[in-house]
MIKE-485854 format. One record per residue: residue in three letters; x, y, z of N, C-alpha, C in turn. Coordinates in steps of 0.05 Angstrom, whole numbers, plus 5000, padded with zeros to 4 digits. Example, Ala and Ser with C-alpha at 12.3 -4.5 7.8 and 13.67 -1.06 7.14 Angstrom:
BEGIN
ALA526448865156524649105156526449345156/SER525749555142527349795143525850015157/
% end
This chain:
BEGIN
UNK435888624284433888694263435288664236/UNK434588514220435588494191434088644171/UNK435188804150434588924128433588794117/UNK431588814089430288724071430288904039/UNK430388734016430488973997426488943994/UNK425989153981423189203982422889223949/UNK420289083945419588983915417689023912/UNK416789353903413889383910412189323878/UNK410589173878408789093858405789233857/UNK405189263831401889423835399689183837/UNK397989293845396589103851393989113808/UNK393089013801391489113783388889133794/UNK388589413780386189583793384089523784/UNK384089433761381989473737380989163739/UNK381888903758380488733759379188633771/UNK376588543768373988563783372988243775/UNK370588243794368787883772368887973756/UNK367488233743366388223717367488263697/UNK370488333702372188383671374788223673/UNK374588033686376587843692377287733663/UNK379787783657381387673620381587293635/UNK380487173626381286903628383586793614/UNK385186573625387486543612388986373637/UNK392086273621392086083640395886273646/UNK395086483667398586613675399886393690/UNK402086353687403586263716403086413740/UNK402486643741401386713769399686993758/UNK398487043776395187183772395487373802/UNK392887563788391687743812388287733803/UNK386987653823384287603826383487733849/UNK381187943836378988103856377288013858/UNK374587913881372387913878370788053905/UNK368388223892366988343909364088363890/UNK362788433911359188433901358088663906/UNK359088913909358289143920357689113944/UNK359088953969359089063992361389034011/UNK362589104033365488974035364588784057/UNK366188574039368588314039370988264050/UNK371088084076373588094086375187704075/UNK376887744078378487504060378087254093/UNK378287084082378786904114380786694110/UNK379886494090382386314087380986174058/UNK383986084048384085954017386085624022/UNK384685504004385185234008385185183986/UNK387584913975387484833946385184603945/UNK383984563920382184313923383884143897/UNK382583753903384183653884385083643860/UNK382383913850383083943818384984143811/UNK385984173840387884453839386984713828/UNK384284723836383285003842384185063864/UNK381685283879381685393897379085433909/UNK378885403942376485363956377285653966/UNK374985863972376286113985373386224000/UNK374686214031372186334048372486614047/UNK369886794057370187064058367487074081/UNK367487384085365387464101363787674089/UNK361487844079360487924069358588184088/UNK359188464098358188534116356388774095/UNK354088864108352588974094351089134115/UNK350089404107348989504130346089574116/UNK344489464131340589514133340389744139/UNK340289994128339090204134337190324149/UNK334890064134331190074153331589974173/UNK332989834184333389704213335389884232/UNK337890024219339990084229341989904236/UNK341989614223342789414229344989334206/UNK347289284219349588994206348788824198/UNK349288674180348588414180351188294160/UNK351488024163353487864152353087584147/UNK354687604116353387294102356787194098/UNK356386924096358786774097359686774063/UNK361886854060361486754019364086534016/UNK362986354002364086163984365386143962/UNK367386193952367886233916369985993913/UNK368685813894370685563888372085723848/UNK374985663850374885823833376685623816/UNK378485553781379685443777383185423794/UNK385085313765387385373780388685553768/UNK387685823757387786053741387186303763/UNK384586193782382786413806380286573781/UNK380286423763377486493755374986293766/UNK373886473771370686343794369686053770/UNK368885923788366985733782363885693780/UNK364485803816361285843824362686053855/UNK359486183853359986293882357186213897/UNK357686263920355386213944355286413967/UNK353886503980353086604006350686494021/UNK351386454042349786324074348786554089/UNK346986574099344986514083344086554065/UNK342686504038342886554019341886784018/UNK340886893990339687073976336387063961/UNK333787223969334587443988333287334013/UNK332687514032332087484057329287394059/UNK328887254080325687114082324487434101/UNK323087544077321487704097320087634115/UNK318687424121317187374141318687324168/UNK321387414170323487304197325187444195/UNK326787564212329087594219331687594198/UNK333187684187335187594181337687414195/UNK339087234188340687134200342387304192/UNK345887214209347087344212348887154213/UNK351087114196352886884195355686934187/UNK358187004206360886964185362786744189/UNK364386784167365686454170368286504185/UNK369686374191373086364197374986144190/UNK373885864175375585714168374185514149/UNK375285364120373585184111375584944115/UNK373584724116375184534114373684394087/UNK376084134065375584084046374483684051/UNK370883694047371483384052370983184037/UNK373182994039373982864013372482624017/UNK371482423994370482033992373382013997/UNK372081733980373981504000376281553974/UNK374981613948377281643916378881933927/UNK378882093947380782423944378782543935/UNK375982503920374982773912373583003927/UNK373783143919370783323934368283193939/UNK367683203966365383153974362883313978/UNK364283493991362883723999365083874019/UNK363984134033366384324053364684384075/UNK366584434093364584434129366884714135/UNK364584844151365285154154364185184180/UNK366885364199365785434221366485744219/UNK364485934243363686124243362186234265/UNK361286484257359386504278356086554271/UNK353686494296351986644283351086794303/UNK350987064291350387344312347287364312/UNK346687354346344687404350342187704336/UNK339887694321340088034311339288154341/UNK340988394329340288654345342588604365/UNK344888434357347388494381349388434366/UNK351688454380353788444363356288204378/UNK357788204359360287994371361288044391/UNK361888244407362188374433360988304455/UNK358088254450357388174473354987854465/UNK353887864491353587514486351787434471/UNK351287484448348987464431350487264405/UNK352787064414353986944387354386634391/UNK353686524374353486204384355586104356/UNK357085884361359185784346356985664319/UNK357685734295356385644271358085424259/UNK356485194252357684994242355984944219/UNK357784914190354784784161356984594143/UNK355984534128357084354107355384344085/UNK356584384071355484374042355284164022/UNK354884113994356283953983358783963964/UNK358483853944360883983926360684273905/UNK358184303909358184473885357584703913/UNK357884733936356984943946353885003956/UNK351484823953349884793957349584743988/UNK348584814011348084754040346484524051/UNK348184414059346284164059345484144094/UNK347684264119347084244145347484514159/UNK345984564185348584814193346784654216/UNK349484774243348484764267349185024279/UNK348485114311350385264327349885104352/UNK352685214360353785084387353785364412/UNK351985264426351885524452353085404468/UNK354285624486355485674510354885834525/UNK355485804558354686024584356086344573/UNK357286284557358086654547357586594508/UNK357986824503357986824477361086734458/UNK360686514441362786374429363786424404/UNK365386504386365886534360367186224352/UNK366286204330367785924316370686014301/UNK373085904305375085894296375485814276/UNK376885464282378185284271377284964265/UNK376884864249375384644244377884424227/UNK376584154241378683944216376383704220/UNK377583464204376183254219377982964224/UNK377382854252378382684266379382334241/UNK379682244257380882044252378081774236/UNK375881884261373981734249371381904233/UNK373082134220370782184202369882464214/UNK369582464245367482654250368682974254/UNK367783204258368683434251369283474283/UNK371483664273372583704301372384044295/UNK371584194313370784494317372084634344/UNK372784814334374485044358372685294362/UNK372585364386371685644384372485734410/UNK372786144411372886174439370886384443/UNK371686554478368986634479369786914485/UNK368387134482368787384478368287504509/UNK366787414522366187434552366887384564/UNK368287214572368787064588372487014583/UNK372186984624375987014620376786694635/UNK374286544637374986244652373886124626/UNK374185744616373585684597372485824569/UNK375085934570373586134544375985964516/UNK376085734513376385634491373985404498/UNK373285244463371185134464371384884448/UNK371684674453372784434444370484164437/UNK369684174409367183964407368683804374/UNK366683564392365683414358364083294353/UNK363383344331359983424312360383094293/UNK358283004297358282724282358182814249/UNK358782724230357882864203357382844191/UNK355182654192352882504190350382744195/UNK349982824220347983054223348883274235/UNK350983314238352883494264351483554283/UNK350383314297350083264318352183224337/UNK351783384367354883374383354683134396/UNK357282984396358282794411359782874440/UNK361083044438362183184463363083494464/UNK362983514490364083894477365583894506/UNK367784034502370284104528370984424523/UNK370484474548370884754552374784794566/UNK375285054554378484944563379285234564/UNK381385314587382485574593381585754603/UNK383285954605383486234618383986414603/UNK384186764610385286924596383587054566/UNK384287294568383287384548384887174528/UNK382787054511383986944483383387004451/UNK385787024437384286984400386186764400/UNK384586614386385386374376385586464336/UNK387886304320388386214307386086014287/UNK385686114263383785874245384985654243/UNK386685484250387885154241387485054270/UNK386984764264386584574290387284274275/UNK389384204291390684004282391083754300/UNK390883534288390683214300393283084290/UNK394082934306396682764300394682434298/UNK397682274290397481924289396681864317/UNK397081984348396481884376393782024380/UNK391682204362389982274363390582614378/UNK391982694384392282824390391283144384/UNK390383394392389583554387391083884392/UNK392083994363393084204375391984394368/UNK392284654382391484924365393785104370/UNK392785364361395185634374393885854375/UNK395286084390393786314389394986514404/UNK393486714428395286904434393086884461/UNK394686984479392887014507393887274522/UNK392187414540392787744543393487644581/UNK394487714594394987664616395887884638/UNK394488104647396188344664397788544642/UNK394888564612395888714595397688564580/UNK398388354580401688234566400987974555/UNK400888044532400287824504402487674501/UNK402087424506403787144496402286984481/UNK404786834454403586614448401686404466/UNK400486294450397986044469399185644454/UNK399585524461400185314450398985134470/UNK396384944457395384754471395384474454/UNK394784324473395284024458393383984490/UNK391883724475389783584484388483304471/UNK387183174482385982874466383382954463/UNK382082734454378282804445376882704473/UNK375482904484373982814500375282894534/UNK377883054527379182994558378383194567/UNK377683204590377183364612379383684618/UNK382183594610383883824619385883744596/UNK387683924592390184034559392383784586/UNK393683714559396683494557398483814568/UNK398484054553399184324560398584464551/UNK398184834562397084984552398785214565/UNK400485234537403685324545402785644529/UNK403885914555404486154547407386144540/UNK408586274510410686264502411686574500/UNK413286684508413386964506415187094530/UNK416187394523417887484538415887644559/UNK417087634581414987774609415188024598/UNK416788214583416988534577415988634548/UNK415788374527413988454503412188314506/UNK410588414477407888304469408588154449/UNK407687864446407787714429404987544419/UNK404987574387402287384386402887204375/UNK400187014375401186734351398286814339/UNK399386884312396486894279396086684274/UNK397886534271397386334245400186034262/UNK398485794242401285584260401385274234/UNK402685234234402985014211404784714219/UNK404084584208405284354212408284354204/UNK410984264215412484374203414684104222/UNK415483974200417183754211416583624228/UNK416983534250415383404273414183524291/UNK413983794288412984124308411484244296/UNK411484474299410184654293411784944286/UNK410384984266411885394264409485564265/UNK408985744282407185974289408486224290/UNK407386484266407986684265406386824276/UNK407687124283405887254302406187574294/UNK406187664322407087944311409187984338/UNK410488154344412488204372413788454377/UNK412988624396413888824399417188844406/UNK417889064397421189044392422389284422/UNK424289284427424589464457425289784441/UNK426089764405425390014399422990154402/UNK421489954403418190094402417090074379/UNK417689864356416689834339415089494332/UNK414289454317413289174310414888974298/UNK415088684296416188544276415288374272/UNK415188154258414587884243416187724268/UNK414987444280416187304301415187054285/UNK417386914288417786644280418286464294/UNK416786264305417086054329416885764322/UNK418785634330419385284325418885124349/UNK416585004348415884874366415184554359/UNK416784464383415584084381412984024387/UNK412583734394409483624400409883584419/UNK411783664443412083594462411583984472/UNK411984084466411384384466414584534477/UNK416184404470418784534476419284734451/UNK419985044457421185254431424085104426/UNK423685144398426085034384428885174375/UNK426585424363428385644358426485904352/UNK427286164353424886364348427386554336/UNK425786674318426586894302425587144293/UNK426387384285425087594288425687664249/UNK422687774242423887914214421788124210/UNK423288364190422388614192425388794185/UNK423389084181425989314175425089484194/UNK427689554194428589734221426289974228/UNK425489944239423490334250421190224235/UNK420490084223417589984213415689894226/UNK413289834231411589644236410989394215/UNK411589184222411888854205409488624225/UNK408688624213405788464221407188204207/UNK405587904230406187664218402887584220/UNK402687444193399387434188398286984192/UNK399486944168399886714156403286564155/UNK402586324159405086124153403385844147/UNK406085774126405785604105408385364099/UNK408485104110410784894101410684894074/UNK412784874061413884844029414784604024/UNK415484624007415584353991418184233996/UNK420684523999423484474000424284434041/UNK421784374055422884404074422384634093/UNK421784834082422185094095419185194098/UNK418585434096417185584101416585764083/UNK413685914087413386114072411786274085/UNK410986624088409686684111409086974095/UNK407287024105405587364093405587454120/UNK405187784116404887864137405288204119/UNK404988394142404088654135406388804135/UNK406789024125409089214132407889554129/UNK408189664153407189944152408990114133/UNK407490204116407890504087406690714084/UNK407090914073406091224079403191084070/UNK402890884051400290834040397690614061/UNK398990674076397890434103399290154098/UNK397489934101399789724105399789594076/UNK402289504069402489234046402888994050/UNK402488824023402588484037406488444038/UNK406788334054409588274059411088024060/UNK411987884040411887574025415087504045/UNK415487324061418087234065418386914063/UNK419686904050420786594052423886364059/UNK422586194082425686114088425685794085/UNK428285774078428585504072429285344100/UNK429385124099429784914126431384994144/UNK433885154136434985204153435585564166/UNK433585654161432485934169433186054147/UNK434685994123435986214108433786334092/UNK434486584075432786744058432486594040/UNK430186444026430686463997430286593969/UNK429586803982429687103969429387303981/UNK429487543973430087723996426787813998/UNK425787964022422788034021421988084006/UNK418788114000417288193980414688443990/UNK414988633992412788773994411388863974/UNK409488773974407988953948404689003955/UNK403589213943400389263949398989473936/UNK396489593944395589763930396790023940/UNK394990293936395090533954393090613981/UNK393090313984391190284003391990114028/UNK390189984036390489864069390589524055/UNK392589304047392989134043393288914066/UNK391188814064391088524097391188334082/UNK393488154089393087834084392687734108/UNK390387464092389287294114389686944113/UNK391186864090392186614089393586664062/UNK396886394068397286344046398886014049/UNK398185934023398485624014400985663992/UNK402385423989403585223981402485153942/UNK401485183921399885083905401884773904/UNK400184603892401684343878404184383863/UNK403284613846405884623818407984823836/UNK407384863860410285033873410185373873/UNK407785533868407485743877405585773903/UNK405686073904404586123928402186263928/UNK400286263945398186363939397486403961/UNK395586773960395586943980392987023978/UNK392086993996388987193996389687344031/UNK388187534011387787794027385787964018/UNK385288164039383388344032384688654025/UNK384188764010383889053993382089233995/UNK382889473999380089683995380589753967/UNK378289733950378389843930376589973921/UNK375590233902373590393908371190433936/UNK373290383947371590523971370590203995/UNK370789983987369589773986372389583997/UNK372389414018372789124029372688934003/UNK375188843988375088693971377488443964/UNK375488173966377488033971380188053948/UNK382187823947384987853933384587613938/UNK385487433910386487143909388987213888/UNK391987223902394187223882396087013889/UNK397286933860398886753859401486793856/UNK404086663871406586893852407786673844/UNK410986693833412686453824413586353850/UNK415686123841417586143865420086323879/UNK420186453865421186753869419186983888/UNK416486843889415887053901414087303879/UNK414787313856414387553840411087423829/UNK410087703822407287693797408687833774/UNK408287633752409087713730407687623706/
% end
């Protein structure tokens, strides 16, 4: 177990949409919420070197006794002051029907033939009303928009059990490639399609695996067409990494490798492209009895390369997100338990595992979750997560130096 020095930073309280100081910091803290809570999902740079940022939007109907959930959109500069925002379904509700019920878990950015924005394709779920994600009332949500955020398609994808949408990219020839698994079900309960994107209409759909599963938001294609994801699988109580690789259209996984010790629990959050492999952080129980940050190097052949443990001693250390750098290395968020519940926990290593600064914890007096972090162009880092603040689920778009710091 290695020590860490701890760099606790405030979060600013006082910033909201509406009193946001515009300006151009080297690195920033950006709140947005609408009066209802907001969970963070994932942030993506776009080519003007803004920011594309999904969220989920949950709200409770009183007159019904009902949940309900809208997908939110916020394209913002390269400052994290908004541009425009959006929610799916929109605003307000068609009284004459039902409300939908929609959240997201991954955007993808899609570009013409010049690099620009075209428009963004989002997968998710949509919850049947009057049931919940738990049981089988959820069909995989697929939409696309255009550039400005406007909706231009949605589909859902059913299955013999109920499916949540993961992870989305798109293939080689254009068309969207979509992940989802299934909440029911302990036989094909991952869910493998692609949506033409043109009308996201399905071309094929492959059902794949065992095991209780959560899958990971990224899904990734190589030059041989190749298809990977990551995740965690529960097996006789005992959580291991999930690492699959597969082609379009095949019938059964190239492999669908459990990575993990028979006596802990290990997950895979998050997984990134990383030299000719892969790096997937997780979380991993320690034989103290505590939690840590797990770091795993894996090829395209699915052989571990090397795995590493980070965290302080007697703590709980959550691994959330991981991120390739510019210098080679890595960069990775993840949580650290405090009298104040958890904070965001910034570590970064260079190519050859070393520190290149010592940790970073920092957060509110509250319950701090990160849910993705990127790389920017100009060489900082950028973290979204979710915050409770007055009482309220509120997203975080922060940027730090290369140090790591907000200043």
């Amino acid at each position: 177990m290695r020590r860490y020095l701890l760099i606790l930073v405030a979060l600013v309280a006082g910033c909201t949409e509406s009193n946001l100081e515009l300006g151009a910091p080297a690195t920033f803290v950006r709140s947005f919420n609408g009066g209802a809570n907001d969970e963070a999902q994932m942030v993506q740079e776009t080519p003007d070197k803004g920011f594309i940022i999904l969220g989920t939007t949950e709200f409770f109907d009183a007159a019904n006794s009902t949940t309900y959930y809208k997908i939110k959109l916020i394209k913002t500069d390269e400052f994290g002051n908004t541009e425009w925002q959006k929610s799916y379904p929109p605003y307000p509700f068609d009284a004459a029907s039902p409300p939908q019920s929609w959240r997201g878990s991954a955007v993808h950015i899609i570009k013409d033939g010049a690099g620009a924005v075209s428009g963004y394709a989002i997968v998710g779920d949509s919850v049947e009303q009057g049931k919940t994600i738990d049981l089988a009332g959820s069909g995989m949500l697929v939409m696309t928009t255009d550039a400005l955020g406007v909706q231009t398609q949605s589909t859902v994808i059913n299955h013999s059990s109920s499916i949540l949408g993961k992870a989305i990219t798109q293939g080689a020839n254009g068309n969207l490639l979509v992940l989802g698994t299934s909440t029911t079900s302990l036989t094909e309960n991952m869910l493998l399609s692609e949506l033409a994107i043109s009308d996201l209409s399905t071309v094929w759909t492959r059902p794949y695996g065992n095991g209780q599963t959560v899958l990971a938001n990224k899904l990734f294609t190589s030059s041989q067409s190749s298809i990977f994801w990551s995740g965690s699988v529960d097996y006789n109580n005992n959580s291991d990494i999930r690492l699959v690789k597969t082609f379009p259209d095949e019938a059964g996984t190239e492999f669908d490798l459990q990575i993990g010790d028979p006596i802990l629990n290990e997950t895979g959050n998050d997984i990134c492209r990383y030299g000719a492999g892969f790096a997937v952080i997780g979380t991993t129980t320690t034989t103290a009895g505590d939690n840590d940050i797990q770091f795993t190097l894996i090829n395209d052949d699915g052989n571990i390369l090397s795995q590493e443990r980070y965290g302080v001693e007697n703590q709980d250390d959550f691994g959330y997100s991981i991120c390739g750098t510019q210098d080679g290395g890595v960069v990775m968020i993840g949580a650290i338990e405090t009298a104040d519940g958890k904070d965001y926990y910034l570590i970064k290593i260079n190519a050859f595992g070393d520190e290149t600064f010592p940790a970073i914890a920092f957060g509110s007096r509250n319950d701090d979750v990160a849910a993705s972090i990127i790389q920017a162009s100009d060489g900082g880092y950028v973290i979204l997560g979710t915050t409770i603040m007055g009482g309220l689920q509120t997203i975080m778009l922060m940027k730090t130096n290369l140090e790591g710091k907000i200043e």
